[in-house]
N, C-alpha and C positions, 0 to 999 in steps of 0.2 A: 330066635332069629330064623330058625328053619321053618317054624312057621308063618311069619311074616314071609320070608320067599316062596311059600306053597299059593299065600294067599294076592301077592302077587300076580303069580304065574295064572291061578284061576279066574282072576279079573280080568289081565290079558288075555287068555283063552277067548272069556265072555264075549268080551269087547271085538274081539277080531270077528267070534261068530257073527255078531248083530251086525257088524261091516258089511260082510258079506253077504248077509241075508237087506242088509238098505240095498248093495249093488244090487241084488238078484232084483227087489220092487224096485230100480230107477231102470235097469235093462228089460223090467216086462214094459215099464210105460215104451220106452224107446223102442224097442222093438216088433215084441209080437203082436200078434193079432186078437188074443183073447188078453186082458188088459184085468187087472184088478181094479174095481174102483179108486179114481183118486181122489183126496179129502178137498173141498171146497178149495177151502184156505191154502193149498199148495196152487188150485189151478190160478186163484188174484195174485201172485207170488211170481209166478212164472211171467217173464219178461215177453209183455206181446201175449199170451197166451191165456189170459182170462178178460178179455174185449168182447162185451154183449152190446148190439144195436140191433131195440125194439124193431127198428121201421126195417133194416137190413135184413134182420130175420123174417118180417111179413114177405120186404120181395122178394130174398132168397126161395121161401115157401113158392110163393106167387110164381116164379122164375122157372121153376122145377117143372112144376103144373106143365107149362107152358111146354117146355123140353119134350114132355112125357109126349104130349099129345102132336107132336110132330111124326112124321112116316120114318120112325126108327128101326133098325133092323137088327137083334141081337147075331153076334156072329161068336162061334168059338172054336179055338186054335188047340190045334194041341203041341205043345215045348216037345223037346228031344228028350225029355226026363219022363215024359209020360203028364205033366201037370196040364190041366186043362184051365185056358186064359180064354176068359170074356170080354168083349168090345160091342158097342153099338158105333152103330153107324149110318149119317145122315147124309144123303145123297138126293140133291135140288131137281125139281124137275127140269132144270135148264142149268145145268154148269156153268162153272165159267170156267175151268180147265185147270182148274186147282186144286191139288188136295191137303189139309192141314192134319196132321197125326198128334194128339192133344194129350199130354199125359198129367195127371192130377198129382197132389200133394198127398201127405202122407194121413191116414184113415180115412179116406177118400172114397171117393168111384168118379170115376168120369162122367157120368150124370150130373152128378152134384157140382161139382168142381169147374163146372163148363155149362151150368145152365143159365147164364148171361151172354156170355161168350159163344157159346154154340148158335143159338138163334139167330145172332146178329151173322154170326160167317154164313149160315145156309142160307138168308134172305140175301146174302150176298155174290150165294153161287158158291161156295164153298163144299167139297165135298169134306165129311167130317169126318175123323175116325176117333171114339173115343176109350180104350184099352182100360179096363179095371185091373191096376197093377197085382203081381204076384201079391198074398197076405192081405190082402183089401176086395169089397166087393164080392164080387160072385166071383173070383178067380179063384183057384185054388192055392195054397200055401198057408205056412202056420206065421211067417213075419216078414219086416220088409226090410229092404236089403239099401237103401236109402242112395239109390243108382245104381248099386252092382249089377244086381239082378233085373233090376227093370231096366236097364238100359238094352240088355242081351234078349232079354223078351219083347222091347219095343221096336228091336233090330229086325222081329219077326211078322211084326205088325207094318212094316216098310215094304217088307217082301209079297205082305197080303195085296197091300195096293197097288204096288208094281204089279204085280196079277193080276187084280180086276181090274185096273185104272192104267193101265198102259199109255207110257208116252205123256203122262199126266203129273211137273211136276209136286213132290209133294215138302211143305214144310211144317217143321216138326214145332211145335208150341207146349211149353212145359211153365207149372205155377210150382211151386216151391220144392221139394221132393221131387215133383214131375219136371219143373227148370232143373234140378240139377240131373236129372235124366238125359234131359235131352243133350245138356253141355256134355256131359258121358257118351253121350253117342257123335260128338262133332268129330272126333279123330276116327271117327270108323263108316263115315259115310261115304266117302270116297268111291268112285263107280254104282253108285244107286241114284234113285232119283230124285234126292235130298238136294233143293236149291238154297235152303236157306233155315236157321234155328233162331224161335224166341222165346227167350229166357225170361219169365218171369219171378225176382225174388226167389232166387237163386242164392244159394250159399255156397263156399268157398267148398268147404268138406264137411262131411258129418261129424269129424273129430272136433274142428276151429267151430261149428254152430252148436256145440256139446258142451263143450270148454266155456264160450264164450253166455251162456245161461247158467253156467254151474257159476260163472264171477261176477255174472251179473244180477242174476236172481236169489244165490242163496251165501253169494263170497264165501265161496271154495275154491282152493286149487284143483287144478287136474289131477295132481295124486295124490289121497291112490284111486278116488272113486273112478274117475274115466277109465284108469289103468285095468280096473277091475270089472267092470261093464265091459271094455273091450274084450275081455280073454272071455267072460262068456260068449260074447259074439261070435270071434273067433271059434269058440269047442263045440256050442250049439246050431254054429247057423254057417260057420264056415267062411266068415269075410271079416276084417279089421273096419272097425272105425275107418280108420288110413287108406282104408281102398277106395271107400266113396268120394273120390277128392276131383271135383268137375274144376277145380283150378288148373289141377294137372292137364285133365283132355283135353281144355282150351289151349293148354301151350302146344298142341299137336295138333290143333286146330284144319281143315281142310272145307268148312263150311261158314260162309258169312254170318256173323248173330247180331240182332238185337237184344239188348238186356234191359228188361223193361224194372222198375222198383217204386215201391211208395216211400215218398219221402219220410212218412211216421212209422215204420214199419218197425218196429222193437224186436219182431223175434227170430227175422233172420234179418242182424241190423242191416242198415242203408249204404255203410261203409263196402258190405261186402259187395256190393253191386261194380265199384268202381276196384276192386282189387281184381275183380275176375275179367273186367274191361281192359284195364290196363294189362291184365296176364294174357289177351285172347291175341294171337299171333296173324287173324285172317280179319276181312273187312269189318268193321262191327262198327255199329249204332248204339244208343243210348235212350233210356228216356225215364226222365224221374218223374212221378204224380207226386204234386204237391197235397198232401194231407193225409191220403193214404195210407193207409196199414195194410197190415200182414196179407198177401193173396188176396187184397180188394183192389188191384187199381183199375180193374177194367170196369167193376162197379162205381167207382169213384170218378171217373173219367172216361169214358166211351166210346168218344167222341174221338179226344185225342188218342187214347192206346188204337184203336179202328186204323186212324188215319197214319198213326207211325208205324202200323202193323204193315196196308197193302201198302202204305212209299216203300218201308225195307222189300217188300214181296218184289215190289215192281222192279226196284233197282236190281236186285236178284237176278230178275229174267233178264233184264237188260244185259247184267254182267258177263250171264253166261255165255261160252266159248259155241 
């Protein structure tokens, strides 16, 4: 009998360590910046998150090009912490007296994440700014903070255009990681010269788009793996799951938004576009692309995201006091 209970005990031991070493590989995918490879078969698995299109990837490619060879100007900031934060930035030879502040999605750069999007606002007069979040790009940092910290660094990058671009104002445009950025910065823009935020597929918190892939992609509960993902968060990088929650900053809301989403969009689902509408306390707009997926609708639509973009823009300035 006693050793039936020893041999118990050391199963249970086992079993807890491999737990915890699965947490440690799902909190490097989530988090950091250097990443173990992941196996095929998990990324088709992943809700939303294994979608390859042949022609999307030529123009994505094609798109880039195109970006590069525009009159971009690398600029870099230095945080209060000493981390040095890179941005380029696209400035029209003829303004039109606007500036948009564009923040990417997560293992990103602002190049990449905006070379659709970019072109089209500076052939429109747009001045651009685009910010390689903390953990991504040429920024410095070792993970991302999935709003925390890029919200409080994009707070920095508001301050840069208020300094060059005075009197000039600017709205913030953020695609998934980067939407839930910007909704992170809507309760703190208050006396800057933030007229307006658009939220592209945008998720509620990083806990509820965790949760919500963990029941939908592999039917798991939340605990204990989230539970346990968390506390490394928490002990290595210094923020909860729970802090990233742009649901919450919309209810404090102080800046008009649109929330722009693709109707197909599986991996930060389509529902949550309309929970973060219904929760947002200030003016806001809406607008669904029908067929779209994950951080494509402005590839998917153009025309329309463009034109529901400068009406919300317009009405902005209109609104203002």
């Amino acid at each position: 009998m006693k050793n039936v209970l020893i041999g118990i005990l050391i199963a249970a031991a086992v079993l807890l360590v491999l737990l915890f070493l699965l947490c440690g590989f799902i909190f490097n995918q989530l988090v950091w910046r250097k990443t173990f490879r992941l196996p095929r078969f998990l990324s088709k698995i992943i809700a939303g998150g294994g979608i390859r299109n042949d022609t999307y990837e030529h123009d994505a490619a094609a798109a880039l090009e195109h970006l590069k060879s525009l009159p971009l100007r690398r600029l870099t900031l230095t945080a209060p912490d000493g981390a040095q934060l890179i941005a380029h930035l696209l400035v029209p030879e003829k303004p039109n007296g606007k500036a948009v502040l564009a923040c990417h999605g997560s293992r990103s750069t602002g190049l990449q994440e905006f070379r659709f999007t970019a072109p089209a606002l500076y052939e429109k007069g747009y001045v651009v700014l685009m910010p390689d979040h903390r953990g991504c790009g040429e920024s410095d940092g070792k993970y991302m903070g999935y709003g925390t910290h890029e919200s409080t660094d994009s707070l920095l990058w508001v301050q840069y255009l208020e300094t060059h671009f005075p009197d000039m104002p600017i709205f913030l445009l953020g695609v998934s990681l980067g939407g839930a950025t910007v909704l992170m910065m809507s309760d703190r823009v208050k006396n800057t010269a933030v007229r307006g935020i658009i939220a592209d597929c945008a998720y509620t918190s990083a806990w509820a788009e965790f949760s919500y892939q963990l029941h939908t992609s592999f039917h798991l509960p939340d605990f204990p793996l989230l539970h346990i993902c968390d506390l490394y968060c928490r002990m290595f990088c210094g923020y909860s799951f729970r802090d990233a929650s742009p649901i919450d900053a919309v209810r404090r809301a102080n800046a008009p938004i649109l929330f722009i989403h693709g109707a197909d969009d599986l991996y930060v689902p389509y529902y949550m576009q309309g929970e973060l509408y219904d929760a947002c306390v200030t003016a806001k707009e809406k607008l669904t692309v029908p067929g779209a997926v994950h951080a494509r609708s402005f590839y998917t639509a153009p025309d329309a995201y463009m034109a529901a973009m400068e009406q919300f823009i317009a009405k902005c300035l209109e609104d203002q006091p």
